[in-house]
C-alpha positions as CSV (number, residue, x, y, z in Angstrom):
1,X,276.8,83.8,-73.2
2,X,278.0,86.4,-75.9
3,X,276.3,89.5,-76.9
4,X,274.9,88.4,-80.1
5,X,274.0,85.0,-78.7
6,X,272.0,87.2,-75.8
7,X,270.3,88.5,-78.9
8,X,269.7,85.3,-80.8
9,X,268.0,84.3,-77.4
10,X,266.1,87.0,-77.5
11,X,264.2,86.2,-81.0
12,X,264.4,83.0,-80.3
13,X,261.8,83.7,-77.0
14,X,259.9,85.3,-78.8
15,X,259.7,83.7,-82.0
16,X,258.5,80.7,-79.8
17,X,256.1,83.5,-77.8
18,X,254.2,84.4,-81.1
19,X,254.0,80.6,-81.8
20,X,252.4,80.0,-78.8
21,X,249.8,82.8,-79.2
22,X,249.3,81.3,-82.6
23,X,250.9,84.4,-84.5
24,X,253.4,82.5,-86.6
25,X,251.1,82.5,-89.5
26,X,250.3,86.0,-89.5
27,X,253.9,87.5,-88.8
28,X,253.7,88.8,-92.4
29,X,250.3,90.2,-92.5
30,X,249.3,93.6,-92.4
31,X,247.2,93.8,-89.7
32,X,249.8,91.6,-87.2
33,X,253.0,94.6,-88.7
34,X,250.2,97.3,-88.1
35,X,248.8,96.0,-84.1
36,X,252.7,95.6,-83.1
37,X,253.4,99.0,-84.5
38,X,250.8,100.8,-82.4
39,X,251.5,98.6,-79.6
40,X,255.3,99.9,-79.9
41,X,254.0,103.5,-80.5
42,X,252.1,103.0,-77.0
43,X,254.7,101.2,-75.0
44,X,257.1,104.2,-75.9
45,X,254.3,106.7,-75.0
46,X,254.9,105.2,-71.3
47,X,257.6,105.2,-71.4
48,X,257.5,109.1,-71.9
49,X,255.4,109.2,-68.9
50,X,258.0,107.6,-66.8
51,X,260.7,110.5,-67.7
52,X,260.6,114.2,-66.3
53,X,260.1,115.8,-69.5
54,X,257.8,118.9,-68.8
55,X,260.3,121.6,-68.3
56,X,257.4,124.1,-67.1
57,X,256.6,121.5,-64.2
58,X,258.3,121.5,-61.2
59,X,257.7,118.1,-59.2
60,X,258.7,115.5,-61.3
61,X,260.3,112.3,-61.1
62,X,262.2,109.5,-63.2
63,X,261.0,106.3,-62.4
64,X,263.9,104.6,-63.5
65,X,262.2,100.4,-62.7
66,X,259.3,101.3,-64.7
67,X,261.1,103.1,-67.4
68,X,263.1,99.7,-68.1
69,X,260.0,98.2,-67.6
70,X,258.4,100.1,-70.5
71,X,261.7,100.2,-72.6
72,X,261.5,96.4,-72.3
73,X,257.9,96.6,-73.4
74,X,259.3,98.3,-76.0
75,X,261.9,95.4,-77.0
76,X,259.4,92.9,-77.4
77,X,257.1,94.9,-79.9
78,X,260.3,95.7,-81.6
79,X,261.4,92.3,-82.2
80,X,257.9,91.1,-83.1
81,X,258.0,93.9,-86.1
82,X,261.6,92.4,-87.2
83,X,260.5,89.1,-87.3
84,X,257.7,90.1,-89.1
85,X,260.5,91.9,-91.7
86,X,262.0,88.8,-92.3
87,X,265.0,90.0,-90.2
88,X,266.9,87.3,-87.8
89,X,269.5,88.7,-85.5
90,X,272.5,88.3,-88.0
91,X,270.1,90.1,-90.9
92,X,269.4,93.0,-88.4
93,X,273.0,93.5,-87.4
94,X,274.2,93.6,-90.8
95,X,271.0,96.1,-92.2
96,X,271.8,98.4,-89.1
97,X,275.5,98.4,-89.7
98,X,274.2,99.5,-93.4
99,X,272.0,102.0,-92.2
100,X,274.6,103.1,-89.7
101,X,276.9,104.2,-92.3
102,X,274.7,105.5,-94.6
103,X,273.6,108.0,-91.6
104,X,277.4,108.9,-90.5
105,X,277.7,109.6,-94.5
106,X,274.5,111.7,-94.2
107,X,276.4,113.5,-91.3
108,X,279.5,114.5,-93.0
109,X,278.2,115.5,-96.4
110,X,275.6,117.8,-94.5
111,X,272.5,116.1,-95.1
């Protein structure tokens, strides 16, 4: 399986997850863009908690399993917000590319 056909796969699931919950009708509302957005906001905030990132703290550890765990997490809110964009995995590829060099631009003219 290619990379971008590891992607497709990967809206596909969860195009079909969101169906199953009955969430297809309201990918476009508000209040579905706004849940999956604090649920992403959350699922990143445990992520934090799984990295050593209080420099004033001495015994700390990365735990790396539930750190991909929560990046994961993280995946799945993600995908639910570009669906509920309107983006497919061709349409995201192509918009990031956009955005990519737009930023790289940004970059060299000093932004």
């Amino acid at each position: 399986m290619e990379k971008t056909d590891k992607l497709k796969e990967m809206f596909r699931k969860q195009a079909e997850f969101q169906t199953r919950l009955g969430n297809d009708a309201y990918l476009y509302s508000t209040p579905f863009i706004k849940d999956m957005i604090l649920a992403l906001n959350c699922e990143a905030m445990e992520a934090l908690q799984e990295v050593p990132w209080k420099e004033w703290k001495r015994d700390q550890k990365f735990n790396t399993d539930r750190f991909k765990e929560e990046v994961i997490d993280i995946w799945h809110f993600l995908i639910n917000i570009s669906l509920a964009a309107g983006l497919d995995e061709d349409s995201l590829f192509k918009e990031f590319m956009k955005k990519n060099r737009k930023n790289i631009k940004r970059q060299r003219e000093g932004y």
